[in-house]
N, C-alpha and C positions, 0 to 999 in steps of 0.2 A: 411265443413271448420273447425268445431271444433275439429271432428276427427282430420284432419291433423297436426292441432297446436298442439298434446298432442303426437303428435310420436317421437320419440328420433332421425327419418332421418331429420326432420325441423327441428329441431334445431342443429345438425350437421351440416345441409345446411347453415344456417344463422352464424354459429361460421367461415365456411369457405369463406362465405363472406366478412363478416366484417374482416378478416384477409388479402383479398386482400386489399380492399376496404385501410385500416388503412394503411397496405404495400407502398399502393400508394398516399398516401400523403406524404409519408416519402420518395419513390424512386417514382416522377411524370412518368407514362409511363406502369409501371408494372400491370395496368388493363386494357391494350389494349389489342382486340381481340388476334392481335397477340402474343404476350407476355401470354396471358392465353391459348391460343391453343399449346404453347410450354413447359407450365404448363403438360398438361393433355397430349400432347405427353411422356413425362420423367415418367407421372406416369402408361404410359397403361399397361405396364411388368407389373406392383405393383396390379392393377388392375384385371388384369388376374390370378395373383397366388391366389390373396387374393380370389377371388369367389374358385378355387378349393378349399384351407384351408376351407371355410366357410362348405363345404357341408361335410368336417369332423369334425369339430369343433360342428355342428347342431348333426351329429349322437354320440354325448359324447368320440370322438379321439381326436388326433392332427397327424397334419405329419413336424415333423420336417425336413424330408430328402429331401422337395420340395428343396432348392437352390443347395442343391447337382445334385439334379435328373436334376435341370437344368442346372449346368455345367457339367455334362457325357454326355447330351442327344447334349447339345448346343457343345460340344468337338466331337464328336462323326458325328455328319453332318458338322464340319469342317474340321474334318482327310478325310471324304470322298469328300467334295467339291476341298480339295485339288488335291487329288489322281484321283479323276475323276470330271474337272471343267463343261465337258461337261453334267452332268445330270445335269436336269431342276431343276428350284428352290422350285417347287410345290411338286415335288417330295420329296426333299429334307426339305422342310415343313411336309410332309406326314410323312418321317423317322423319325425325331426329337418327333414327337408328339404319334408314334407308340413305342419309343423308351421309351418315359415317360409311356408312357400305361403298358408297360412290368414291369417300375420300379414300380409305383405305386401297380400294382398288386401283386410284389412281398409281397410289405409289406403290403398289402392288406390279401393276402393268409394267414402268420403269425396270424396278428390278429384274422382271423376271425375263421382257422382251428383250429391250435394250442390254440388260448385264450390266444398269451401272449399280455402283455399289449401296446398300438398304442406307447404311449411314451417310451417301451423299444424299440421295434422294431423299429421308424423311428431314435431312436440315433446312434442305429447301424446302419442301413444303411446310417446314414448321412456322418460317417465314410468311410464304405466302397466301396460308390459310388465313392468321393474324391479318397481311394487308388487305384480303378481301371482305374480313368481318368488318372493317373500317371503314369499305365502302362498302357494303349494303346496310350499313348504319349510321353514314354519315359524319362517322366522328359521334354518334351519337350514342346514352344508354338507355337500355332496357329499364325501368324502373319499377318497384313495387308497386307503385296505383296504375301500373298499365295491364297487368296481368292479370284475369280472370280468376276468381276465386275458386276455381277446378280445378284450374293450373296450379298453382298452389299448393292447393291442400292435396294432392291424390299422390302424393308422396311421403304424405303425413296420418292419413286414416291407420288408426290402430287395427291389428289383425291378431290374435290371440295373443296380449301383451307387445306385438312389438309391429313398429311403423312398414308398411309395405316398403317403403326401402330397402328395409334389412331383408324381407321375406323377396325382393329380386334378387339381391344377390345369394340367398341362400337357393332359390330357384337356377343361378345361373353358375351357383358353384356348384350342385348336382350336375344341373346336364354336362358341362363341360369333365366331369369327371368320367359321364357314361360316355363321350368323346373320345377325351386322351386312353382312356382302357377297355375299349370294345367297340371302337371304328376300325377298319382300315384307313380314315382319314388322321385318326389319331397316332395310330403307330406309324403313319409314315413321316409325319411329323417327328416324331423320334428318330427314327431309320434314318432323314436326311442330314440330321445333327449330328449324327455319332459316323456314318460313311456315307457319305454322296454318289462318291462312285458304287459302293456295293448296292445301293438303292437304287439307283438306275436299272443295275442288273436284275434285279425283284423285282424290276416293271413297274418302281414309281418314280413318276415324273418327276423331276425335283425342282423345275420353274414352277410348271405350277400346281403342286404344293404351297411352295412359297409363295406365289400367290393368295390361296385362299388362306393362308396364313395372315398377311395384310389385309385381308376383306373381313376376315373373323375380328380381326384388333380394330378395324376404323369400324365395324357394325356395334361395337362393344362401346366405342370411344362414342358414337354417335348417340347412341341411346345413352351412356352416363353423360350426355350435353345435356337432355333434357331433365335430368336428376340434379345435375348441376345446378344447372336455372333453377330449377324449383324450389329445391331446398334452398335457395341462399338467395331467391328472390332480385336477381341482379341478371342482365345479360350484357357483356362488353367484352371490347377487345382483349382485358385486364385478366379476363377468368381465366383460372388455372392457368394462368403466367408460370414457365418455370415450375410446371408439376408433371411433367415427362421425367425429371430427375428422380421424383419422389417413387415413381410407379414402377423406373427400370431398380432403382434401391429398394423397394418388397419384393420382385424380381429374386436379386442378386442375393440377398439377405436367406429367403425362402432356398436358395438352394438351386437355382435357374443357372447351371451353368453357361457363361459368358460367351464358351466357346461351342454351346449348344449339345445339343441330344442329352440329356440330363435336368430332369426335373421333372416336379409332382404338381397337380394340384392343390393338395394339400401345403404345400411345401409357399405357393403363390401366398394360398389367405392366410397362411401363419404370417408371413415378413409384410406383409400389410396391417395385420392384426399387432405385430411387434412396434411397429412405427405409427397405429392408432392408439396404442397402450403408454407410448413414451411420448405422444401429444398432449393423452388428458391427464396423463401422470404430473406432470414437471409441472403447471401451473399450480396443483392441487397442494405441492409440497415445498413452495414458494423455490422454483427454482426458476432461470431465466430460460426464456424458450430459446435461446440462442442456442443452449448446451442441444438441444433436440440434433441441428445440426450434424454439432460434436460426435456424438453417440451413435447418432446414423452412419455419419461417415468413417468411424471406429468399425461399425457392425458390419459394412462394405466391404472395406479393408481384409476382415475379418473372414466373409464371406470367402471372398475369393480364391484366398490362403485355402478354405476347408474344401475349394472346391478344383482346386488346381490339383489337391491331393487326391482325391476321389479318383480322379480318371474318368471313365467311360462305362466300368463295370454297371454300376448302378441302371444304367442305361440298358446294359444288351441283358439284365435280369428283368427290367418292366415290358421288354420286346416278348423276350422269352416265358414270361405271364401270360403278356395279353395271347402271343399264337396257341396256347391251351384254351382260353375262351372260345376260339373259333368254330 
């Protein structure tokens, strides 16, 4: 028990509590099941990108070019659902997420062949992804009466109380959990973030690693394209504008150390759940969404501070877990 009280995920958990909890004294209503299960629906996107970031973030990258990658990938299964309504939507799941795979690789390749740096390369392509959604759509958008009513809905069918949506990312915050704590792909991920050089010496790669560390994030980004689209019925250049900011801030927030090898799963869908909770909070208690901002960038600030302190310990104890698993 005392373990747990001293981990930076409890008290993340308890800050987003108390943040409902408080919310609903102020708006009566807003910590009912339902109203919190529509919480954690709005944040699963957020959820999903923020664990890909995490597994580059962990190996000393960043990928800025996830909100791009996921409006080319989420654009890209909307020109084809258009074009052809008749292919299945699993399919079309499958494309989005094979489509991120390619991006992410891309700039996966860059860094790891070349040696140029993850922050040059994913600004460039954050660019370049945007200019090509532009041309293979003309300047054009995807619109709601273009899109099949499978497309659609299959991100909205209820499944014991709550929308498949939520039950992806619940499905992908397990696996990636049996990942980071009982792969060798996982702990090396760690291992590169906390010493590069001493990870070489253990006989992991650390190009590529890193590598599949970008193919995991652009497969993650590719597949939240087509969640994208669907839920919000829109495909264009426009989508998730400027939400690379928001994903490496549940990151940062969650406890992802900046300077890498350091950070939880748990720790990801807390600081995405933090900044879904202080989305549907402030409209509810007539504040301006502008403070959302504010508060985030407080919370970052904040983060960094708590993670600069930390060190590296935290790190070589989830190392030192997982090699007893083995």
């Amino acid at each position: 028990m005392k373990k747990i009280l001293r981990t930076r995920e409890f008290w993340l958990a308890v800050v987003v509590a108390v943040m409902v909890f408080a919310t609903n004294i102020r708006a009566p209503g807003f910590a009912t099941p339902a109203r919190l299960a529509d919480i954690f629906d709005d944040s699963s996107i957020l959820i999903i990108l923020a664990l890909g970031q995490m597994v580059v973030i962990l190996s000393r990258s960043i990928d800025l070019s996830m909100a791009s990658n996921l409006a080319l990938s989420g654009m890209i299964v909307a020109l084809v659902n258009q074009a052809f309504p008749a292919v299945p939507v699993p399919a079309l799941m499958l494309l989005a997420a094979l489509c991120g795979l390619a991006l992410g690789g891309f700039n996966g390749f860059f860094v790891w062949r070349l040696g140029i740096p993850a922050i040059v390369v994913t600004l460039g392509t954050l660019t370049i992804y945007r200019g090509v959604i532009f041309l293979i759509a003309g300047g054009q958008w995807v619109n709601a009466d273009a899109f099949s009513p499978g497309f659609v809905a299959f991100t909205r069918i209820d499944f014991l109380g709550l929308p498949l949506l939520s039950w992806y990312a619940i499905v992908i915050v397990a696996a990636f959990y049996l990942i980071m704590t009982r792969t060798f792909l996982g702990r090396s991920f760690y291992a590169i973030g906390v010493n590069p050089t001493a990870a070489v010496y253990a006989g992991i790669n650390v190009g590529k690693t890193t590598f599949w560390a970008f193919c995991i994030s652009g497969m993650l980004s590719g597949f939240a394209g087509y969640l994208w689209v669907s839920r919000y019925v829109i495909g264009s250049v426009e989508v998730a504008k400027g939400y690379e900011l928001t994903i490496v801030a549940a990151c940062v927030i969650g406890g992802i150390s900046i300077s890498g090898g350091v950070g939880t799963v748990a720790g990801a869908v807390l600081g995405a759940l933090f900044l879904g909770v202080i989305n549907g909070a402030l409209p509810v208690i007539n504040i301006s969404p502008f403070w959302q901002m504010a508060i985030s960038g407080a919370a970052i600030i904040l983060a960094v501070v708590l993670n600069g302190r930390s060190g590296k310990q935290s790190a070589r104890l989830i190392l030192k877990e997982a090699e007893h698993t083995r």
